[in-house]
C-alpha positions, 0 to 999 in steps of 0.5 A, a space after each residue: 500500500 506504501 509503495 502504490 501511494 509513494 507511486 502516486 505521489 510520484 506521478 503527482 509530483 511529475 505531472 504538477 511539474 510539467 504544467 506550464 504557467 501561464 501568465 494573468 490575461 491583460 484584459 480582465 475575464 468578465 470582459 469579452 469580445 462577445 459581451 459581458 460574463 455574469 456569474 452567479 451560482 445558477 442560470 437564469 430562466 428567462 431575461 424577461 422582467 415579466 416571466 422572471 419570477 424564480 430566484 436567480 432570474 429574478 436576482 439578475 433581471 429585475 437587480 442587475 438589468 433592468 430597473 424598477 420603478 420602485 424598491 422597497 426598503 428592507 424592514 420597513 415596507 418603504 418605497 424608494 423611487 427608482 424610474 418612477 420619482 414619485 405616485 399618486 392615487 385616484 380618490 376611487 383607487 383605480 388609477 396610479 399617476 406615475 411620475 417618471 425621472 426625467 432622461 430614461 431611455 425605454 427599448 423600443 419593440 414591435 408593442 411598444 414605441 416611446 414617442 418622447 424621451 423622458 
């Protein structure tokens, strides 16, 4: 048993030897030419706000991407303005008024075409 673990570490030894090292790339590793790496410790569902729903797609989108018009403040169930800087509600609560910070630019889809900028 001592000669088969002596053996091993002999290859080990051999084997760790040969490895070349390689020098620290120039440009950092998140950066490359097709985009952007993101780690996290799972992978996204979807990247669509409105699906995002599980916990690292929701982490990503909702955190990382895009933003919200509103966060909410842990402990205290306070609203902190995002893309919205403020709201008003209609006297029969129907109807949320959204004032939306000035200089946002919103994507343009097929379903959705901003006529101003913000």
């Amino acid at each position: 048993m001592l000669r088969l673990n002596l053996r091993f570490l002999s290859f080990l030894l051999c084997i760790s030897q040969s490895v070349e090292l390689q020098a620290a790339p120039s440009v950092p590793t998140f950066l490359t030419e097709n985009g952007l790496t993101y780690c996290t410790h799972a992978s996204g569902f979807s990247f669509n706000p409105q699906t995002a729903d599980a916990g690292t797609s929701m982490n990503v989108v909702t955190e990382q991407i895009y933003n919200k018009l509103f966060d909410i403040k842990n402990h205290s169930a306070t609203l902190t303005p995002m893309l919205a800087q403020s709201y008003s509600i209609s006297a029969d609560g129907k109807e949320i008024l959204l004032n939306l910070r000035h200089g946002v630019k919103f994507h343009q889809t097929p379903w959705f075409t901003p006529t101003r900028d913000f």
